[in-house]
C-alpha positions in Angstrom: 102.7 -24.3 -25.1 106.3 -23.0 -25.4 107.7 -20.1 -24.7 105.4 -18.0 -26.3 101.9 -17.7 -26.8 101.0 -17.4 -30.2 97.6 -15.9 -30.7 95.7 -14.9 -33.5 93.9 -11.5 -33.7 90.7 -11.6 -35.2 89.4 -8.4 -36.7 91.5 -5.5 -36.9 90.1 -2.1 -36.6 90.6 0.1 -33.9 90.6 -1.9 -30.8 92.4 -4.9 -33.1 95.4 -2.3 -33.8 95.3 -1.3 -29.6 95.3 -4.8 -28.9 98.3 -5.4 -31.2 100.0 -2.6 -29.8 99.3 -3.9 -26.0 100.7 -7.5 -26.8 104.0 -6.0 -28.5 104.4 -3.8 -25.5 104.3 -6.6 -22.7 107.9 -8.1 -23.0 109.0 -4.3 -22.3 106.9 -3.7 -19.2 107.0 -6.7 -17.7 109.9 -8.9 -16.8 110.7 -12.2 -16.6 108.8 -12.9 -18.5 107.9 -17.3 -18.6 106.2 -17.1 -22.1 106.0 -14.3 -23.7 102.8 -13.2 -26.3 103.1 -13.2 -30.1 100.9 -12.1 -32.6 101.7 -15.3 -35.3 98.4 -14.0 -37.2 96.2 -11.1 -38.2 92.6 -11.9 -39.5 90.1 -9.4 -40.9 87.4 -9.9 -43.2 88.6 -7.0 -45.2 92.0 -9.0 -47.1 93.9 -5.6 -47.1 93.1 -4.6 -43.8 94.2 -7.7 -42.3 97.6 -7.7 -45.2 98.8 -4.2 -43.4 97.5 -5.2 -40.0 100.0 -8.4 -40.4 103.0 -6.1 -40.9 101.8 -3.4 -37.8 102.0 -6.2 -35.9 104.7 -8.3 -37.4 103.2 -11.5 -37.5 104.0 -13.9 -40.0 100.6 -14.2 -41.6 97.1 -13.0 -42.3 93.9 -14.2 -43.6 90.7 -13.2 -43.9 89.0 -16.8 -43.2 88.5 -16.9 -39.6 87.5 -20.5 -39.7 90.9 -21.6 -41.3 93.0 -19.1 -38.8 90.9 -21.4 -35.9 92.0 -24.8 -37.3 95.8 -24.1 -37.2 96.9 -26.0 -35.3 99.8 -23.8 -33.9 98.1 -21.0 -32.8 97.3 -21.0 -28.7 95.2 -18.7 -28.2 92.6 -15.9 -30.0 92.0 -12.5 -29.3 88.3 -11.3 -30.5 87.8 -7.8 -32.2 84.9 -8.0 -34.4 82.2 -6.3 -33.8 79.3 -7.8 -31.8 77.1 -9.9 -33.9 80.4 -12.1 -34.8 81.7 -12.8 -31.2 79.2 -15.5 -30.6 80.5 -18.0 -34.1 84.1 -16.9 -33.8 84.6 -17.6 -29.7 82.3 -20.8 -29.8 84.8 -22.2 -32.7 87.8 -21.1 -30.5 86.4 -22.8 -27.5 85.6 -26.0 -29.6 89.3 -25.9 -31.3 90.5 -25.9 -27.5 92.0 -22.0 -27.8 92.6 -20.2 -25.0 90.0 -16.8 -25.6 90.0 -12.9 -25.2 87.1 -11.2 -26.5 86.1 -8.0 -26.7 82.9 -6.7 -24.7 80.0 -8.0 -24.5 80.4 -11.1 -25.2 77.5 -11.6 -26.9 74.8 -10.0 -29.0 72.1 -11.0 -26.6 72.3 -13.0 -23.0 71.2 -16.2 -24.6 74.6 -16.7 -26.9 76.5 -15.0 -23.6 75.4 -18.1 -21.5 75.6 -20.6 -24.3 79.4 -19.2 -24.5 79.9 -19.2 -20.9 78.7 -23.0 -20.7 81.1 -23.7 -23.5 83.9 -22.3 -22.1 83.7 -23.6 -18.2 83.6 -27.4 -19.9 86.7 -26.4 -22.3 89.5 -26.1 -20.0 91.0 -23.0 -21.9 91.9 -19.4 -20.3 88.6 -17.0 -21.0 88.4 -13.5 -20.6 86.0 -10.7 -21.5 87.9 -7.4 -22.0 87.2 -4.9 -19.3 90.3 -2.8 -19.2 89.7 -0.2 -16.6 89.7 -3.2 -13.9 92.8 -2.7 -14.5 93.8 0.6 -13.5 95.4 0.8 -10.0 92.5 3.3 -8.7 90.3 0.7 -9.4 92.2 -2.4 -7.8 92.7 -0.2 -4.6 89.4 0.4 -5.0 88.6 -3.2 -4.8 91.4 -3.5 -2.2 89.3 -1.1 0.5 86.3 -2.7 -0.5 87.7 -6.1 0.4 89.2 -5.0 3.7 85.5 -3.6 4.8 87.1 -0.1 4.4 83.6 1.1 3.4 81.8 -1.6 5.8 78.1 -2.3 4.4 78.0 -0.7 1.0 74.7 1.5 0.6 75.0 3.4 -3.0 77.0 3.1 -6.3 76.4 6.2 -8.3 77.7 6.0 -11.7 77.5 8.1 -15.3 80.0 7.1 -18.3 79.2 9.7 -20.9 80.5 10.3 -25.2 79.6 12.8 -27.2 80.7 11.1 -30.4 77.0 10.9 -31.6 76.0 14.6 -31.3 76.3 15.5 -34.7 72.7 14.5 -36.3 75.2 14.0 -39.8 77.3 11.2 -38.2 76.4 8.6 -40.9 74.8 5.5 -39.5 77.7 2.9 -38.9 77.2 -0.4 -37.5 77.5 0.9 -34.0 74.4 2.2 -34.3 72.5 -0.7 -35.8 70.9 -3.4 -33.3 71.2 -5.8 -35.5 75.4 -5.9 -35.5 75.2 -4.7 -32.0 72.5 -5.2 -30.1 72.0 -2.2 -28.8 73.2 1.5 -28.4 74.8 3.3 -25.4 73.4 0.5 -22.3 75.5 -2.6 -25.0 78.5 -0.1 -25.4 79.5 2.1 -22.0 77.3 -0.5 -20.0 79.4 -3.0 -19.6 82.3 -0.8 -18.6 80.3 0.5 -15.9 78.3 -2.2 -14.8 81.6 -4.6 -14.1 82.7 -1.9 -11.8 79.3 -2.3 -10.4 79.4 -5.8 -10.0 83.2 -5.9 -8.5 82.9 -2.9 -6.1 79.1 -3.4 -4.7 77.9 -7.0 -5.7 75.0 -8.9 -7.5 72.5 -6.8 -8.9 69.0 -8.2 -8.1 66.7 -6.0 -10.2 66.5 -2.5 -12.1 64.4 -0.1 -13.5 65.4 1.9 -17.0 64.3 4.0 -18.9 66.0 4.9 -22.7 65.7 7.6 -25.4 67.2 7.9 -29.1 67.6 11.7 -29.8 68.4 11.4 -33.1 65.9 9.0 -34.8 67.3 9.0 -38.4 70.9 9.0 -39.7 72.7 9.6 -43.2 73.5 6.3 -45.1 77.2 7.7 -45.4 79.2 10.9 -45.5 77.5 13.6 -47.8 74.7 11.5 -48.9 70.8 13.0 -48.9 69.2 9.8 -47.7 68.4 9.2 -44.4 67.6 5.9 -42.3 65.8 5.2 -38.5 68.3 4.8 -36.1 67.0 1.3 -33.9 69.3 2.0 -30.9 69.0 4.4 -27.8 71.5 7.1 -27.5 71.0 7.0 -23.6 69.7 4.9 -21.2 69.2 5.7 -16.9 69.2 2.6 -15.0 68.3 2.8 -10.8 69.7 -0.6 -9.6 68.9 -2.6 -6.7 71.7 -4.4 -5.4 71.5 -8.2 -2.9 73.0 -6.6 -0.3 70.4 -3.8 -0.3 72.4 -0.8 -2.0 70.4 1.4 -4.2 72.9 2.0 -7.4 72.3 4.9 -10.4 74.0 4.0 -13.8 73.6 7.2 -16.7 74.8 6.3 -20.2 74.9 8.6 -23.2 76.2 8.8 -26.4 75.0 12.6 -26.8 76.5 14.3 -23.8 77.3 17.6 -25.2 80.8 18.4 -24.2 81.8 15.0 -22.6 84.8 13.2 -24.2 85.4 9.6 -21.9 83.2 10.6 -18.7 83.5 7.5 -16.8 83.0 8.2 -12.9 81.7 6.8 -9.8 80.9 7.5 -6.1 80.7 4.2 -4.1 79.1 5.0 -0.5 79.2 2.8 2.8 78.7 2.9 6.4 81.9 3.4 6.8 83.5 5.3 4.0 83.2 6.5 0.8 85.4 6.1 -2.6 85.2 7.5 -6.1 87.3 7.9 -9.1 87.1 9.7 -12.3 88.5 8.5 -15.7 89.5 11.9 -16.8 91.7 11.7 -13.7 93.0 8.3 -13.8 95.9 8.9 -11.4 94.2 9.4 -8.1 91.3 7.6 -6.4 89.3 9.7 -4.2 88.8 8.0 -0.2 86.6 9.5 2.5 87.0 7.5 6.0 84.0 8.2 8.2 86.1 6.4 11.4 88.8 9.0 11.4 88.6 11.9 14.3 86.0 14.4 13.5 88.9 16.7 13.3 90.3 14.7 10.3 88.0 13.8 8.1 88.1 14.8 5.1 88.4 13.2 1.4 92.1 11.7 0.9 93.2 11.5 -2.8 95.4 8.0 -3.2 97.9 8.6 -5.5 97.5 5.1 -7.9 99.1 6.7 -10.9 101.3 3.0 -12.4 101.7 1.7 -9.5 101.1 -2.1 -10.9 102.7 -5.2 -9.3 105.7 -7.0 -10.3 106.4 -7.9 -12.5 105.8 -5.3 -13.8 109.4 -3.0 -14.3 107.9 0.1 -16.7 107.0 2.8 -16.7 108.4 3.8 -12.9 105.2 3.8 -10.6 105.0 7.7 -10.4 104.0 8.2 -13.9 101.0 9.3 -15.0 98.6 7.1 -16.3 97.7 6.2 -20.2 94.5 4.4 -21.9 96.7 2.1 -23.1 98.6 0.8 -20.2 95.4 -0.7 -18.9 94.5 -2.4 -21.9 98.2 -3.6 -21.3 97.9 -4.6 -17.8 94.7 -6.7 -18.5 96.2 -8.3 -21.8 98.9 -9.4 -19.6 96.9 -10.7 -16.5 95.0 -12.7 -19.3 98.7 -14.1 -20.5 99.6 -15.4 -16.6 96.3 -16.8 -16.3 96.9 -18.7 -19.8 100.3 -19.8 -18.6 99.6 -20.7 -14.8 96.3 -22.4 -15.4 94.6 -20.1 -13.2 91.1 -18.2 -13.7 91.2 -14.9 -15.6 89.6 -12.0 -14.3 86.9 -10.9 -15.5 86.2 -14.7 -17.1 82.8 -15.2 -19.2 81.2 -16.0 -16.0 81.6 -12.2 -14.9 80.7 -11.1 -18.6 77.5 -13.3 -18.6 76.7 -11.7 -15.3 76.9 -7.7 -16.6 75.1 -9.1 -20.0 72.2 -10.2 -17.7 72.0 -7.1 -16.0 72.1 -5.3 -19.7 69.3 -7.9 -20.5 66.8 -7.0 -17.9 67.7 -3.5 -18.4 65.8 -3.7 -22.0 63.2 -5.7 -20.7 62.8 -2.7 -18.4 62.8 0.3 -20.5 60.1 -2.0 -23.2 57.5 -2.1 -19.9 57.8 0.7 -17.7 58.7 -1.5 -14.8 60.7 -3.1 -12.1 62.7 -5.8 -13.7 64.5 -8.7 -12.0 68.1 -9.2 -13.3 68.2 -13.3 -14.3 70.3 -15.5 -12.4 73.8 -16.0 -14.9 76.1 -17.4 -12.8 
């Protein structure tokens, strides 16, 4: 490696372009910088998509053969935007052509191509990293900070909802988000793994669950305008009660069809000792409750995390509020030191694998009505 990392982007629609956008961003937030990221080429399997995604991003090239972008030779390292049902091909080649790998959530289409990745990439001795960008807002590594330090002491409930509305309209044409077979599944595959790595981090191993699913809206238009309609096979919302192996009792709620939500993401994590919770629609702050302080004093404190990010990072000043995008930034860049130092990224396919088999039993569980244990994925 030189002095930049020259990665290829792989796919480029909406999260491609915000992952562009992050990688140009980094040698202005964060300085010295040892190696610095460059997007050398943009690959889509729409040609003209991936022509103008190659100028947004000024890199040099673009293609839309995946397999002849993985066999350059002077690319380091590939970041994975497709949409589900081509993660498992494209990150298996990277990991075979020896590239360091960022991918998209989940990391598979199903728990048997997650592990089959996951064994891949622990024998490869490249940089992996599932994308789970709100890991990486400073509420949530305080978070993880008090949980660490036993601020909470034995943790006995994680209560969690991450709610969209973007499905609401019954005349939302059917696109491939809402089609198991490119996905493989509905709201549980799409907000569930955002919610379920906070689960994971904050409370620990999931042992079993219970879930139950519903699709509201059980045929779709083929496209905009058009008369014929086609079954929807994916739930718009899925419950989940969780059983945790330290004995907490956990709540996950999922929807696509939450009337009036726009990116609900929130969580109450409660302990013997305290009590945290945060709210994505109020990144800046993350709510704390001691239950040690004087009766006369308790109360619940809100922590001011707004960008308060460690160096190196050197923009925007910590006191700003916080963006979307400067997550997706900070986690982008933890993935670029781990590349460089030769140090585990965070969260690695390991920690992917482990949310996909929570998401696996979770489907097992809402088929048979019953109590489900989560399969051992580490």
């Amino acid at each position: 490696m030189s002095n930049e990392l020259r990665i290829a982007l792989i796919g480029f629609g909406q999260l491609g372009r915000l992952h562009a956008y992050a990688w140009r961003s980094i040698p202005l937030l964060y300085a010295p910088l040892a190696v610095r990221p460059r997007v050398t080429c943009v690959c889509d399997v729409d040609a003209e998509r991936a022509q103008e995604g190659a100028e947004e991003a000024e890199a040099h090239h673009w293609s839309s053969d995946w397999e002849a972008v993985l066999a350059d030779p002077t690319i380091d390292a590939v970041d994975v935007c497709t949409p589900n049902a081509f993660h498992f091909d494209v990150v298996q080649a990277a990991l075979k052509a020896h590239k360091h790998v960022y991918c998209e959530k989940p990391l598979g289409l199903d728990l048997g191509q997650a592990v089959g990745l996951r064994n891949l990439a622990l024998t490869s001795g490249v940089t992996h990293q599932i994308v789970s960008e709100y890991r990486y807002f400073p509420a949530l590594s305080r978070a993880r900070e008090l949980v660490s330090r036993n601020a909470l002491g034995q943790i006995y409930h994680f209560r969690g909802t991450y709610l969209h509305s973007g499905y609401v309209d019954p005349d939302r044409p059917l696109e491939w988000r809402l089609q198991r077979s490119v996905t493989g599944g509905g709201a549980l595959m799409d907000l569930g793994p955002h919610l379920l790595d906070l689960a994971l981090m904050l409370a620990g191993p999931i042992e079993s669950v219970v879930a139950s699913s519903a699709t509201f809206i059980t045929q779709r238009p083929v496209s905009h305008q058009s008369a014929e309609r086609v079954p929807v096979d994916v739930e718009d919302a899925l419950v989940l009660l969780l059983r945790f192996g330290n004995g907490a009792l956990g709540t996950c709620e999922l929807s696509r069809v939450a009337t009036g939500s726009e990116d609900d993401l929130h969580f109450t994590v409660n302990g013997s000792r305290g009590a945290l919770g945060f709210n994505l629609m109020d990144p800046n702050w993350l709510e704390f409750f001691d239950a040690t302080a004087a009766p006369d004093m308790r109360g619940v404190t809100r922590i001011a995390t707004v960008q308060k990010y460690p160096a190196p990072a050197v923009s925007p000043p910590p006191k700003c509020a916080l963006g979307y995008s400067r997550a997706h930034i900070a986690s982008q860049f933890a993935f670029l030191q781990a590349a460089v130092q030769g140090t585990p990224a965070e969260p690695d396919f390991r920690q992917g694998t482990a949310v996909q088999a929570v998401i696996h039993a979770a489907y097992e569980s809402a088929a048979s009505g019953r109590w489900t244990t989560v399969p051992n994925a580490l």
